[in-house]
N, C-alpha and C positions, 0 to 999 in steps of 0.2 A: 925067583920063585923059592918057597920057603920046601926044606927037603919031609920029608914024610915024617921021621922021626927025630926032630929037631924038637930040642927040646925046651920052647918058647917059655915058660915057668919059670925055667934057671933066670930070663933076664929082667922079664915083667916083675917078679915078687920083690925086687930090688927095693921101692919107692913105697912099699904097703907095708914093711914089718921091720922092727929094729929105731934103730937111730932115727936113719930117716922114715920113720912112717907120717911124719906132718913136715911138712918146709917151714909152713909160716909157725909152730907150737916155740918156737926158743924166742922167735920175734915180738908173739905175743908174750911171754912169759918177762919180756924186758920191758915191754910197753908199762903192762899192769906194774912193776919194780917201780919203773921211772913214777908213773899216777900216784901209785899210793907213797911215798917218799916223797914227794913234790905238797903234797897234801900237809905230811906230816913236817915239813920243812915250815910249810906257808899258814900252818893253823895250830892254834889249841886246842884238844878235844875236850871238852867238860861237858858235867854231867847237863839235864834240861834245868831249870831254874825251879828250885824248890824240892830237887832229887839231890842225893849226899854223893851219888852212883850211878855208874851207866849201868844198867841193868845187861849185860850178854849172859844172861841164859843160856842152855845150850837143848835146849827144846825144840829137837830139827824134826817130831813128829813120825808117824810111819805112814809111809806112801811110795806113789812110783815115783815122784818127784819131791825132791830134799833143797829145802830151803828154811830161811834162817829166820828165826820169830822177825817181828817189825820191835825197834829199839828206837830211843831219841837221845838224839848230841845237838849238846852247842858246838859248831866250831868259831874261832873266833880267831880274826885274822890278827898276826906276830908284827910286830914292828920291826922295820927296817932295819 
């Protein structure tokens, strides 16, 4: 039985704040490392056909949600 004034906080906030506030955020942060590396291992990025340049802009717009213009690449698989 838990005593009256025990103070259940000290042990629960362990897993919600700091280091460990996510388990899986470093597993994903390796994930994403390994894709895009893997990507840039296995392709060439060039511009689309008839562009000098990949246009990245940085026109992320004002809203409650932030995302990235729409941009076009070749990629274009590396030989072996």
């Amino acid at each position: 039985m838990m005593k009256k004034n025990a103070n259940v906080w000290k042990h629960l906030h362990v897993n919600v704040a700091g280091k460990r506030s996510c388990f899986g955020e470093q597993l994903a942060r390796q994930d994403m490392f390994l894709f895009f590396v893997s990507l840039l291992q296995n392709f060439y990025f060039k511009p689309p056909e008839g562009h000098d340049t990949i246009d990245v802009h940085d026109d992320w717009g004002a809203g409650t949600i932030n995302a990235p213009s729409y941009y076009e690449v070749r990629m274009i698989p590396r030989e072996a």
